[in-house]
MDAnalysis code that builds the backbone (N, CA, C; Angstrom):
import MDAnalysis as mda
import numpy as np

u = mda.Universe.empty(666, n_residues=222, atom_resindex=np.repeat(np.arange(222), 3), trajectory=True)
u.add_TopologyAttr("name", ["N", "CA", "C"] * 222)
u.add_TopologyAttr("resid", np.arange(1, 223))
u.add_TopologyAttr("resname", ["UNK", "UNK", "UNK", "UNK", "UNK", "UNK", "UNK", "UNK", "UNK", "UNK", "UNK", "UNK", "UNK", "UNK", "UNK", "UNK", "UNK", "UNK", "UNK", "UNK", "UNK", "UNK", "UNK", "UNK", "UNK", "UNK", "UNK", "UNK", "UNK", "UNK", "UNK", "UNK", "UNK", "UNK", "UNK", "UNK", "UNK", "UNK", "UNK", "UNK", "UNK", "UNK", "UNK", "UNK", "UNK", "UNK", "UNK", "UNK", "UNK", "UNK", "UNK", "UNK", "UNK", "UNK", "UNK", "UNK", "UNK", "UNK", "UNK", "UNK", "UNK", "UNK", "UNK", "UNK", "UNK", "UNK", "UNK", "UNK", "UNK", "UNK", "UNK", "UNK", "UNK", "UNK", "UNK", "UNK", "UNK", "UNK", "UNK", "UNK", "UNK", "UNK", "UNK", "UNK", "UNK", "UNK", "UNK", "UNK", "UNK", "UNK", "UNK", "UNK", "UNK", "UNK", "UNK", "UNK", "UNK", "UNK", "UNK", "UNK", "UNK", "UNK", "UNK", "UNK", "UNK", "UNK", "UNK", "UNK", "UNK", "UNK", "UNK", "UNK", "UNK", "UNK", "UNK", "UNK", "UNK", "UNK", "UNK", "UNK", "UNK", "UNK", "UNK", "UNK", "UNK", "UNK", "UNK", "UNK", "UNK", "UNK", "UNK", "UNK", "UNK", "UNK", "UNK", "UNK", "UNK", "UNK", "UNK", "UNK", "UNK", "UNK", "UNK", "UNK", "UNK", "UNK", "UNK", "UNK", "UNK", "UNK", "UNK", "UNK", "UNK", "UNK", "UNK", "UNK", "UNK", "UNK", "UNK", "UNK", "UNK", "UNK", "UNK", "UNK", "UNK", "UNK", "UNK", "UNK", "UNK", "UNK", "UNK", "UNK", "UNK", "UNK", "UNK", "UNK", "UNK", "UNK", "UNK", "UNK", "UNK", "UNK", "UNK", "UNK", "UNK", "UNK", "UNK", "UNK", "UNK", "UNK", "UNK", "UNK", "UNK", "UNK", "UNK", "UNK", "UNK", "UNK", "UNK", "UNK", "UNK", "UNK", "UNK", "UNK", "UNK", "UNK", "UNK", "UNK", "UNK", "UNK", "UNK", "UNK", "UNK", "UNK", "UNK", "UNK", "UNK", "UNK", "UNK", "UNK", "UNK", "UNK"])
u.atoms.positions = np.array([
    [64.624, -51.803, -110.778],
    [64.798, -50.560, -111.523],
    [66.176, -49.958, -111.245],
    [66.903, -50.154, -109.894],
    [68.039, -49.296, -109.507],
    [69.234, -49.992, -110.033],
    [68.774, -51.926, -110.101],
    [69.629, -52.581, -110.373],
    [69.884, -52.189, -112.449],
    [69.553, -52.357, -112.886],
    [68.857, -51.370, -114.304],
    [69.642, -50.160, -114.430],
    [69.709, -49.504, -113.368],
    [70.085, -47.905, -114.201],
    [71.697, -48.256, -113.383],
    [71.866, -48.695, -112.424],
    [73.296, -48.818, -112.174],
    [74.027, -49.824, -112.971],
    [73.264, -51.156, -113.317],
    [73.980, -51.369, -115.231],
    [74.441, -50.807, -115.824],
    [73.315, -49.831, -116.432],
    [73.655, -48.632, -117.120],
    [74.610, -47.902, -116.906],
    [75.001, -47.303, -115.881],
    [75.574, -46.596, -115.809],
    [77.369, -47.352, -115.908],
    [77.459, -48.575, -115.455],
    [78.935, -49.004, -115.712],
    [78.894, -49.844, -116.830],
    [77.785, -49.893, -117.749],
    [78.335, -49.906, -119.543],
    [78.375, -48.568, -119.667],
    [78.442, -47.544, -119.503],
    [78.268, -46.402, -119.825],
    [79.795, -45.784, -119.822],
    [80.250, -45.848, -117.879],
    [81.324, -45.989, -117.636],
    [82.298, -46.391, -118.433],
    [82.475, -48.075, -118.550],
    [83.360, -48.574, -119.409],
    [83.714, -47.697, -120.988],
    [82.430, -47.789, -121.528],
    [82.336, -47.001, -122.650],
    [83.558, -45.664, -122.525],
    [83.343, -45.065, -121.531],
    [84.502, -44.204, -121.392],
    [85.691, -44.468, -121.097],
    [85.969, -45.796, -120.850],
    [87.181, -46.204, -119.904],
    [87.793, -46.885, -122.007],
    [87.343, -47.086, -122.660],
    [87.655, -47.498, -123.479],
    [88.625, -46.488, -124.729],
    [89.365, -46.955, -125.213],
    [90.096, -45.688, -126.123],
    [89.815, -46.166, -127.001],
    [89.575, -44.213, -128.054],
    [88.406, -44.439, -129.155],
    [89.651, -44.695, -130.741],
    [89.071, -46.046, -130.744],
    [89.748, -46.618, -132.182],
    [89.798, -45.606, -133.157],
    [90.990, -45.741, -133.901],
    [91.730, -44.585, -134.746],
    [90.587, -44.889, -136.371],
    [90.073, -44.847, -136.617],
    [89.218, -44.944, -138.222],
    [89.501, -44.354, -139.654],
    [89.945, -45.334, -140.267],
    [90.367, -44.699, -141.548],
    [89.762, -45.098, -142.753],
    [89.335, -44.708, -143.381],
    [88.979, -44.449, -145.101],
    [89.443, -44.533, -146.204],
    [89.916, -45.821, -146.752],
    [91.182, -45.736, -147.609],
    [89.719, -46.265, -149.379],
    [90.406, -45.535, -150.444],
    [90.345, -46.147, -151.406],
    [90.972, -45.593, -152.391],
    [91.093, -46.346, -153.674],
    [91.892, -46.311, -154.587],
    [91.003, -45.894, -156.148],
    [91.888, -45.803, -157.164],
    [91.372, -45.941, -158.631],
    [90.133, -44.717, -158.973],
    [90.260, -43.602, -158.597],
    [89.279, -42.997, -159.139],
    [88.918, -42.444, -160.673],
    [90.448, -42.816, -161.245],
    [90.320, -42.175, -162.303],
    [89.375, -41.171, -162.987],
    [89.452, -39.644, -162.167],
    [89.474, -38.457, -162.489],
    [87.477, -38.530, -162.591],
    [87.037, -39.725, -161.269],
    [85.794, -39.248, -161.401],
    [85.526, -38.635, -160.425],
    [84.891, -37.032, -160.419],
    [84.408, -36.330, -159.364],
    [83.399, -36.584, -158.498],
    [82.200, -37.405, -159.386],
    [81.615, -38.070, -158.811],
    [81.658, -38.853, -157.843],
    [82.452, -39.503, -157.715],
    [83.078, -40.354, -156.946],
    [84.152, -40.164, -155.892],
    [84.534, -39.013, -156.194],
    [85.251, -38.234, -155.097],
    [84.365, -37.481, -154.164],
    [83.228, -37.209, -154.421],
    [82.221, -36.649, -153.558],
    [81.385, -37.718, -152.843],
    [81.141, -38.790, -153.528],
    [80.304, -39.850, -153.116],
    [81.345, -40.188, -151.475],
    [82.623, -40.232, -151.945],
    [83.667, -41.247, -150.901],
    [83.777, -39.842, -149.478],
    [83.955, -38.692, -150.259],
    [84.218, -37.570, -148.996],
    [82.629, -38.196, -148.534],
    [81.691, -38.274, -148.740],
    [80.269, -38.006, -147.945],
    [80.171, -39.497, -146.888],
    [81.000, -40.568, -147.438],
    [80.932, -41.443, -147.009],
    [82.010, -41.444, -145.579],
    [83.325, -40.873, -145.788],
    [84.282, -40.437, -144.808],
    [83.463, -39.521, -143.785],
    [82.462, -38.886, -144.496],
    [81.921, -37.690, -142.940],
    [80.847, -38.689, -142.068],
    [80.259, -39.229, -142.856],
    [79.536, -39.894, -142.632],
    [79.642, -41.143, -141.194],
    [80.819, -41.597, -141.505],
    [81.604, -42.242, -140.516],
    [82.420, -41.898, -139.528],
    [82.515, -40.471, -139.450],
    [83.169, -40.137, -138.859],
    [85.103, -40.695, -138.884],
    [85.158, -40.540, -140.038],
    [87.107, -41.317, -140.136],
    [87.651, -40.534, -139.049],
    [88.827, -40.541, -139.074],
    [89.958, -39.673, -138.749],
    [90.733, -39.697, -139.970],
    [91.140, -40.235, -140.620],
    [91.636, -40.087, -141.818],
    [91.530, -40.568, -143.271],
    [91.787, -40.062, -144.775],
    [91.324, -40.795, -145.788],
    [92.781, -41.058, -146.590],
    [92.876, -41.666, -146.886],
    [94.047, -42.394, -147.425],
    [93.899, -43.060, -148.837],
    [94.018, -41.934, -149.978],
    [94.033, -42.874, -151.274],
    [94.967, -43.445, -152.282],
    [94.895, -44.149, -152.447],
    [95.771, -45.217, -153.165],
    [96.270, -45.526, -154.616],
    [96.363, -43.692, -154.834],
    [96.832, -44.019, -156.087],
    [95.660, -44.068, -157.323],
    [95.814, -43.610, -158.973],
    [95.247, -43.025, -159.870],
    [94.455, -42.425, -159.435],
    [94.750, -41.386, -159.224],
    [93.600, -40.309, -158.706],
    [92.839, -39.685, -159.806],
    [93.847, -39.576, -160.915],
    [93.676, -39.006, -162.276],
    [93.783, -39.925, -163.118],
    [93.319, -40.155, -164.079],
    [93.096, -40.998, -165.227],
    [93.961, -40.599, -166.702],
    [95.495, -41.445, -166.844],
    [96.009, -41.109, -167.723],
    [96.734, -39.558, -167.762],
    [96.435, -38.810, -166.385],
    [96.815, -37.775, -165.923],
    [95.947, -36.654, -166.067],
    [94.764, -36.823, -166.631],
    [94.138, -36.018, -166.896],
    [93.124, -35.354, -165.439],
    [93.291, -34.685, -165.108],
    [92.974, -34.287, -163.728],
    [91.373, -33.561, -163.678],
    [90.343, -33.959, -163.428],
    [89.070, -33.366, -163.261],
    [89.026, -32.350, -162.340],
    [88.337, -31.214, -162.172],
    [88.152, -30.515, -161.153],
    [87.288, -31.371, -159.995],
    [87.520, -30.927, -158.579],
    [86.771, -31.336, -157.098],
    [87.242, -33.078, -157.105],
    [88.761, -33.001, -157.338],
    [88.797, -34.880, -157.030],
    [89.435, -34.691, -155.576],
    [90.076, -33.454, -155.118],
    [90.328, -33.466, -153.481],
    [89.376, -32.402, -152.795],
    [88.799, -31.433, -153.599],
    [87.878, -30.711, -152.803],
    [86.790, -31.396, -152.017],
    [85.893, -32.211, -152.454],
    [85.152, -32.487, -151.323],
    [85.826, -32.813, -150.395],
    [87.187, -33.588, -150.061],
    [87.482, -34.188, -148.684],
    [88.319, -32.611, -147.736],
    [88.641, -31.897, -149.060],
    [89.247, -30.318, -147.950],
    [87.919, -29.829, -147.186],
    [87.183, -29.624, -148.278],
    [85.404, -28.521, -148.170],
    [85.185, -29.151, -146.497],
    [85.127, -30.984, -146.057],
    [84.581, -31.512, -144.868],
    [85.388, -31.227, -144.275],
    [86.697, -30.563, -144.245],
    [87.977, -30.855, -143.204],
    [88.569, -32.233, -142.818],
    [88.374, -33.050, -143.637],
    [89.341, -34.006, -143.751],
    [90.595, -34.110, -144.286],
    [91.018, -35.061, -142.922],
    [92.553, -35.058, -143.080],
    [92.861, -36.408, -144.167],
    [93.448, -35.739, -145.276],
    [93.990, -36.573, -146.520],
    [95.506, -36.996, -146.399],
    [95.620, -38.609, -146.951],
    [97.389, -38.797, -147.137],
    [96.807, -39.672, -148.552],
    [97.779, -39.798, -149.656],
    [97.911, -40.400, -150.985],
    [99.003, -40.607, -151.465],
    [99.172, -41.846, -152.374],
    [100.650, -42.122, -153.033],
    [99.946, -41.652, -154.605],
    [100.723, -41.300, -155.987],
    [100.314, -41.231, -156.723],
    [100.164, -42.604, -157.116],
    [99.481, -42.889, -158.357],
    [99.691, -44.061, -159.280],
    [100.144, -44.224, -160.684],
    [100.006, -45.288, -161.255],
    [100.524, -45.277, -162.493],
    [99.763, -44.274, -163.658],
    [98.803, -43.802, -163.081],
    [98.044, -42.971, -163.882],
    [98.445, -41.720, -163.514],
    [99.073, -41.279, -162.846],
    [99.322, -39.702, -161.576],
    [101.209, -39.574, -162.218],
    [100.975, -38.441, -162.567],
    [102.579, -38.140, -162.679],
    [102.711, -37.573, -161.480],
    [104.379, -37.428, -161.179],
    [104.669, -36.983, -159.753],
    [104.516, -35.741, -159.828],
    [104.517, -34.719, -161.123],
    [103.665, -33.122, -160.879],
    [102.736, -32.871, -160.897],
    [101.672, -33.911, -160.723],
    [100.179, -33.769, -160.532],
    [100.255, -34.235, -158.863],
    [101.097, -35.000, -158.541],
    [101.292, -35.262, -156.788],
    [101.480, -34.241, -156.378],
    [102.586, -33.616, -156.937],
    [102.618, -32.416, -156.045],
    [102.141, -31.168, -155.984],
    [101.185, -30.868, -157.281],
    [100.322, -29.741, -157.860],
    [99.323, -30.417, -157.019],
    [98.746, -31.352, -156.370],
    [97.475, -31.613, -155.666],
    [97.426, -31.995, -154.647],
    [99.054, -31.802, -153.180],
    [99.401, -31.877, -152.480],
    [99.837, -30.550, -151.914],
    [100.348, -29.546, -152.695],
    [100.345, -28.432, -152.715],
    [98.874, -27.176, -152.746],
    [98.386, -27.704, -153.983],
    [96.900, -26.715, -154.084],
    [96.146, -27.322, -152.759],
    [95.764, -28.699, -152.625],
    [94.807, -28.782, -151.508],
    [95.231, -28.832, -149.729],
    [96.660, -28.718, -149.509],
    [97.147, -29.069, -148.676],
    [96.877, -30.274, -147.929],
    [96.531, -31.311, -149.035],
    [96.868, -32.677, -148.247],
    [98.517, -33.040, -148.755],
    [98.383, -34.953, -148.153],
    [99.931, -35.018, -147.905],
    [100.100, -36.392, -148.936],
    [101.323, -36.008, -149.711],
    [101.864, -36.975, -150.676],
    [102.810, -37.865, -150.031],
    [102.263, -39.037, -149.427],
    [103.638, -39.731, -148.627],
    [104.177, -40.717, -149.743],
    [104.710, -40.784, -150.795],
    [105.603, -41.597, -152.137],
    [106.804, -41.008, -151.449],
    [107.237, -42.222, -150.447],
    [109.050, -42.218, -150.000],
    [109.215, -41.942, -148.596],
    [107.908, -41.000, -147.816],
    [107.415, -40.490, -146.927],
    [106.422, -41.234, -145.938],
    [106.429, -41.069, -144.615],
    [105.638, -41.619, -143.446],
    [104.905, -40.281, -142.545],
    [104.420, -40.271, -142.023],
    [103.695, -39.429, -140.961],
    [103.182, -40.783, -139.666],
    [102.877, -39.896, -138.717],
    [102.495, -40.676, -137.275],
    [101.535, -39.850, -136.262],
    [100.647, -40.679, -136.673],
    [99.716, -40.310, -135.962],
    [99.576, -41.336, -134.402],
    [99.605, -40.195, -132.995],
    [99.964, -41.339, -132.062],
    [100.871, -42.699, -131.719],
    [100.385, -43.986, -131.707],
    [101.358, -44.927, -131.693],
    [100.863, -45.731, -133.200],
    [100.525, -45.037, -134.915],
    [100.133, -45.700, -135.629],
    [101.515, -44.694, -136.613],
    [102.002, -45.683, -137.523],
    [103.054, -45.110, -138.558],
    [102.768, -45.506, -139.992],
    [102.598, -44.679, -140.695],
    [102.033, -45.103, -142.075],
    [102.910, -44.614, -143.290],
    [103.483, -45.321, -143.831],
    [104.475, -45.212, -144.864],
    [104.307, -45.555, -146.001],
    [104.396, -45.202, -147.352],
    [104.059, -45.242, -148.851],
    [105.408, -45.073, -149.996],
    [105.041, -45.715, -150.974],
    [105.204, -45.381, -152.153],
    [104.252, -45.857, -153.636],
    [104.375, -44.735, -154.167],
    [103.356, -44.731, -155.244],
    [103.516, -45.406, -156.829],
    [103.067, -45.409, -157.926],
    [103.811, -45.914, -159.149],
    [103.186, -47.646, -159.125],
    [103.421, -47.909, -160.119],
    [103.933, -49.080, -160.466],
    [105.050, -49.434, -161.504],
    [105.133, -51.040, -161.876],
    [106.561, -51.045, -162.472],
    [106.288, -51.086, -164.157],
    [104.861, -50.912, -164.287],
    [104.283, -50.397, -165.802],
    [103.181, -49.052, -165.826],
    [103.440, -48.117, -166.916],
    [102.979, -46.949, -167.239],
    [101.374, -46.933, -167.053],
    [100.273, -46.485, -167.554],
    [100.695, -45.375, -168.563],
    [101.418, -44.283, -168.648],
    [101.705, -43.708, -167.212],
    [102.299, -42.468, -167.326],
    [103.488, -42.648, -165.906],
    [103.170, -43.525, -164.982],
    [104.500, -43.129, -164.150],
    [104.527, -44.687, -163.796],
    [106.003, -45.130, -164.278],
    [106.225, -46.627, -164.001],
    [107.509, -46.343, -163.525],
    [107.861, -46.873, -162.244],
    [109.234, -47.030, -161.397],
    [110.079, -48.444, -160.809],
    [110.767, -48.417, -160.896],
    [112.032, -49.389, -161.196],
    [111.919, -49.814, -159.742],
    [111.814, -51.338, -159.859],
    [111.783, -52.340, -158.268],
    [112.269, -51.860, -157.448],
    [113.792, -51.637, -157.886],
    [114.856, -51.743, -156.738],
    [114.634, -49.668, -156.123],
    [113.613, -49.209, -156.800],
    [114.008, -47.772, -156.240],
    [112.365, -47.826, -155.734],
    [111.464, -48.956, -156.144],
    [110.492, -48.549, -154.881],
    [110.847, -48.981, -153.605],
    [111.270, -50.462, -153.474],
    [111.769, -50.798, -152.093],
    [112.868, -49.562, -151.228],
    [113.522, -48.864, -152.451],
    [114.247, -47.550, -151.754],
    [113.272, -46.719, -150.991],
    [112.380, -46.559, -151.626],
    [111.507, -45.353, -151.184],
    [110.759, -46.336, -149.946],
    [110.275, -47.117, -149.917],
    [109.574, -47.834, -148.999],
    [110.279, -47.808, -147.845],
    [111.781, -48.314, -147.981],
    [112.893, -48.174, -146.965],
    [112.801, -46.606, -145.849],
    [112.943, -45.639, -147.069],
    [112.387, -44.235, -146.465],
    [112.153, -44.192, -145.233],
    [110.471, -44.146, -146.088],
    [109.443, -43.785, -145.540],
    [109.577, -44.518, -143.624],
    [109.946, -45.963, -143.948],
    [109.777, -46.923, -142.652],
    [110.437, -46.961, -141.181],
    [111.737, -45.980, -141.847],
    [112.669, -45.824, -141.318],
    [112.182, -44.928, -140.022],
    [111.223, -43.983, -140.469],
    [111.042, -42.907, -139.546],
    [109.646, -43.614, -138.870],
    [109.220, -44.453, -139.103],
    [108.082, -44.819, -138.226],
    [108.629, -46.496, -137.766],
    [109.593, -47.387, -137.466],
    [109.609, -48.381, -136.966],
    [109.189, -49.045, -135.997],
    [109.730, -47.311, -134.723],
    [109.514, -47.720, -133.399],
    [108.317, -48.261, -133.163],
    [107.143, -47.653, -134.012],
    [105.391, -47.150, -133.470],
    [104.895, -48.467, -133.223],
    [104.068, -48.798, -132.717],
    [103.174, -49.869, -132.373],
    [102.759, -50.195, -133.423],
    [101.669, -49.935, -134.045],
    [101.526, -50.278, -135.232],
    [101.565, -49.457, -136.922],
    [101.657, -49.875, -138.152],
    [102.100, -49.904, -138.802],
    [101.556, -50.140, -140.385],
    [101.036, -49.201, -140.917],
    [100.541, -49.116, -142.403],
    [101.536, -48.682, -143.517],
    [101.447, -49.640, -144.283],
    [102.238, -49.357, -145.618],
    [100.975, -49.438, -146.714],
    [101.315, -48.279, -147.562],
    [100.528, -48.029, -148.757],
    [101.230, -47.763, -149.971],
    [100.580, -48.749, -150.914],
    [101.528, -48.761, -152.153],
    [100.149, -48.345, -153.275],
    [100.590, -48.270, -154.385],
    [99.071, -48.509, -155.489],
    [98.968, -49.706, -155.821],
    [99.844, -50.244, -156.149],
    [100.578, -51.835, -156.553],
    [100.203, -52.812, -155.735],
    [99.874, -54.243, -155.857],
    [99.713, -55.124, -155.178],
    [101.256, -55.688, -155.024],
    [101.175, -57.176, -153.815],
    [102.514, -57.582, -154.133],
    [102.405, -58.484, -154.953],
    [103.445, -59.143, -155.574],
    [103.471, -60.241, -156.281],
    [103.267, -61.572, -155.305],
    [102.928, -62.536, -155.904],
    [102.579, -63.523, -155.427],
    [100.812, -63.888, -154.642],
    [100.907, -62.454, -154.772],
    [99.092, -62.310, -153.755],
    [98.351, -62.732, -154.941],
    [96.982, -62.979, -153.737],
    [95.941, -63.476, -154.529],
    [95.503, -62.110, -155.750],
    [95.545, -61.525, -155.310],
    [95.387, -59.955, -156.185],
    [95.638, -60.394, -157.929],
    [96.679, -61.141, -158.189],
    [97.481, -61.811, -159.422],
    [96.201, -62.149, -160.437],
    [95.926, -62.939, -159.603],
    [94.930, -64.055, -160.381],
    [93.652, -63.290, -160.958],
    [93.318, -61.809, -160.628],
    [92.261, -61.140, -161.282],
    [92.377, -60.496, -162.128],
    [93.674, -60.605, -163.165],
    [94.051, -59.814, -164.412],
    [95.382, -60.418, -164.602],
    [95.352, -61.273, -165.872],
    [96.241, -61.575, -166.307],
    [97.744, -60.544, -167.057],
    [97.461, -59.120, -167.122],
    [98.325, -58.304, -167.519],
    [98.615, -57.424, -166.439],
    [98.118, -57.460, -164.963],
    [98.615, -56.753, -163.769],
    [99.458, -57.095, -163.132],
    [100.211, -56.976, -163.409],
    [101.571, -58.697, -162.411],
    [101.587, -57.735, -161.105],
    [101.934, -58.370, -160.020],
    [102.072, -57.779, -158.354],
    [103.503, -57.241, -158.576],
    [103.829, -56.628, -157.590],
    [105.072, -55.821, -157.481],
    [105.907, -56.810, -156.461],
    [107.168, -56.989, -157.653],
    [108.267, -57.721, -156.261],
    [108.735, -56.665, -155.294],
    [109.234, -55.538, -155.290],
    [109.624, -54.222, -154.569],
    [108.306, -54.874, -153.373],
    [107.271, -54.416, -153.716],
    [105.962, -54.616, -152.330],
    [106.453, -55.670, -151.485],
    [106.561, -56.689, -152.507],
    [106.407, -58.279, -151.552],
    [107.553, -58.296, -150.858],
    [108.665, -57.954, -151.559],
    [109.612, -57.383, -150.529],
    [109.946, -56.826, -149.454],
    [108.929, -55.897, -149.327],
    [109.162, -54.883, -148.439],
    [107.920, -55.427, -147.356],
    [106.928, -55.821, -148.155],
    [106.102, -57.078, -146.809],
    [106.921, -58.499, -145.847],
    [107.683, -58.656, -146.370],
    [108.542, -59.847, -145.652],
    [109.922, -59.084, -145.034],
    [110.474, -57.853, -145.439],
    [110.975, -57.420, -144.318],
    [111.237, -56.283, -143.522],
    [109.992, -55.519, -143.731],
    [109.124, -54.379, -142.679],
    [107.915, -54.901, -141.754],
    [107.425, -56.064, -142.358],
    [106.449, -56.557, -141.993],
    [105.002, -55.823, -140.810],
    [104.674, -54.692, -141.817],
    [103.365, -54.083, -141.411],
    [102.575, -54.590, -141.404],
    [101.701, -53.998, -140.062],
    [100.694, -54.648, -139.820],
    [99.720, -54.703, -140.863],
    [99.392, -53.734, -141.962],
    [98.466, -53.323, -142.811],
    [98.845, -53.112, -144.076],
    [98.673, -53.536, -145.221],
    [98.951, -53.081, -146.573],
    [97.875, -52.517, -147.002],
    [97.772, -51.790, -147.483],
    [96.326, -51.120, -148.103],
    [96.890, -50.682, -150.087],
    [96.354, -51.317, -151.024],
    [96.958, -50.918, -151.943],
    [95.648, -51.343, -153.113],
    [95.564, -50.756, -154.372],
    [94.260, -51.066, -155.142],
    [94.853, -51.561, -156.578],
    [95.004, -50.840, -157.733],
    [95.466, -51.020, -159.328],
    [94.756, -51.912, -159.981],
    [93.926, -53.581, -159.311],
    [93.483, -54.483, -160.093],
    [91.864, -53.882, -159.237],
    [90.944, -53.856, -160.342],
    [89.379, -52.746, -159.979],
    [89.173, -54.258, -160.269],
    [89.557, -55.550, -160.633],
    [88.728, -56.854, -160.522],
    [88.819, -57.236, -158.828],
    [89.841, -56.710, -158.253],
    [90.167, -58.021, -156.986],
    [89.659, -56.705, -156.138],
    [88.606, -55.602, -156.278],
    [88.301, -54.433, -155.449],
    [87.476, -55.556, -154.002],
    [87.882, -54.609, -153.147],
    [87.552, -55.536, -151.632],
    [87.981, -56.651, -151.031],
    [88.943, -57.066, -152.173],
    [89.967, -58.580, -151.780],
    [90.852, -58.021, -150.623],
    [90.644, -58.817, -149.856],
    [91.488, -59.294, -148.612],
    [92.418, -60.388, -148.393],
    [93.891, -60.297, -147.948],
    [94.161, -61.483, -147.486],
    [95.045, -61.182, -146.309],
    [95.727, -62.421, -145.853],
    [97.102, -62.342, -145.181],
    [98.489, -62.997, -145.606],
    [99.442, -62.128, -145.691],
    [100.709, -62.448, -146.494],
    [101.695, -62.206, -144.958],
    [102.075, -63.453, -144.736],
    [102.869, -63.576, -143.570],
    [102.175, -62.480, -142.238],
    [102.853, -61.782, -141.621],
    [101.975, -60.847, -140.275],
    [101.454, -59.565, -140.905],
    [100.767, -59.516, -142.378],
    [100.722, -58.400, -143.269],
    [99.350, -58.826, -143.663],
    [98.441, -58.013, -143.081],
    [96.764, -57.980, -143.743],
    [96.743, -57.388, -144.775],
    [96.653, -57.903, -146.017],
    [96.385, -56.996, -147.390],
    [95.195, -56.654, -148.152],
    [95.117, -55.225, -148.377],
    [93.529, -54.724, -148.283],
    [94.039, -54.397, -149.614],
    [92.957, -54.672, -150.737],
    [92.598, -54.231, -152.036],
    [91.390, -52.962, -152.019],
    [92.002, -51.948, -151.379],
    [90.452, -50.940, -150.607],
    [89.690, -50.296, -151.867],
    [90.194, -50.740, -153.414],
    [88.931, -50.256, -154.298],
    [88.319, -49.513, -154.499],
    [87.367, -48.791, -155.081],
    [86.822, -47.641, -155.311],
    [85.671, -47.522, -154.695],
    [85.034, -48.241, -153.948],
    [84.462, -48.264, -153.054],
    [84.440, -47.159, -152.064],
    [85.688, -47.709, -151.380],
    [86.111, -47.502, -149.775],
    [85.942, -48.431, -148.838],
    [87.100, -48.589, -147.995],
    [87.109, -49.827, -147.136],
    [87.319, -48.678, -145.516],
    [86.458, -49.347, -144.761],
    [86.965, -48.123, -143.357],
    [87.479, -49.343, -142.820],
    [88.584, -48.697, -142.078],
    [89.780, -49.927, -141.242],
    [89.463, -49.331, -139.866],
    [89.625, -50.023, -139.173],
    [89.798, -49.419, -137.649],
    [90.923, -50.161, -136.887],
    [91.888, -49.267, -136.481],
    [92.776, -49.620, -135.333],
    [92.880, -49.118, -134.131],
])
């Protein structure tokens, strides 16, 4: 019995000796459903994240629904987002501003020894399409201020080119700017959505895990 509870007690121990993995909540493509913005906040509390991270069309064609960031303010979750090709950049900042979450398109933040850097868009419309050579600018940015950190998230809306991502829509082509900026920033994490066929696709592109986090929600832990 003593041998039993003093087990216990140094899994217990350890348990404390252990540092508590950073948890994040990333998904993409909501196009302006509220529904679904409440479903994903309940799912973030639920898990306890530390952070939610979405990936772009938040709004559909720009058309903006009411409560697509309120549920995640209402829980006190901490929000970061790039816009997408559906998101003009004054709906980024009308919904970065009203909810006080954070628009990182060009921009990084750091949390501890984790650095997470973005840009938003793709290089076709409907409403905000941006030029290769000025996303890898913005990507440049953002990276600049988080290099040192241990580890390392880049978030785009866009897949890269060449990924398996390609092959699930013949009119979504990957972004050369991304694939670019995966072969020479080389983050640990890509997290990026736009093709709702390849939702939950995973791969690895050189030392770069690439998450298709979907409308779902994918929780990452580092």
């Amino acid at each position: 019995m003593a041998a039993t509870q003093e087990a216990h007690q140094r899994d217990e121990h350890k348990k404390l000796e252990e540092p508590k993995k950073f948890r994040i909540m990333a998904a993409g493509d909501l196009h302006s459903d509220a529904s679904l913005a409440a479903k994903l906040a309940d799912k973030a509390e639920k898990e306890h994240v530390d952070l939610v991270i979405l990936t772009g069309d938040i709004t559909h064609v720009d058309q903006l629904s009411e409560n697509m960031m309120g549920p995640f303010v209402k829980r006190k979750l901490k929000v970061l987002f790039v816009p997408g090709n559906h998101d003009s950049f004054a709906t980024a900042d009308f919904l970065a501003e009203m909810y006080g979450v954070k628009n990182i398109h060009g921009y990084s933040v750091k949390y501890k020894d984790i650095g997470i850097f973005g840009c938003g868009g793709a290089h076709t419309g409907p409403v905000t399409s941006i030029d290769q050579k000025e996303m890898l600018q913005y990507l440049e940015r953002g990276f600049k201020n988080i290099e040192s950190l241990k580890k390392k998230i880049m978030v785009t809306h866009v897949h890269p080119a060449g990924s398996t991502g390609e092959k699930f829509s013949a009119f979504l082509k990957g972004s050369d700017a991304v694939r670019k900026a995966i072969d020479k920033f080389k983050p640990d994490i890509l997290l990026c959505s736009h093709v709702h066929e390849a939702d939950g696709l995973e791969e690895v592109i050189g030392q770069t895990k690439v998450v298709n986090v979907g409308r779902k929600g994918k929780i990452i832990e580092l």
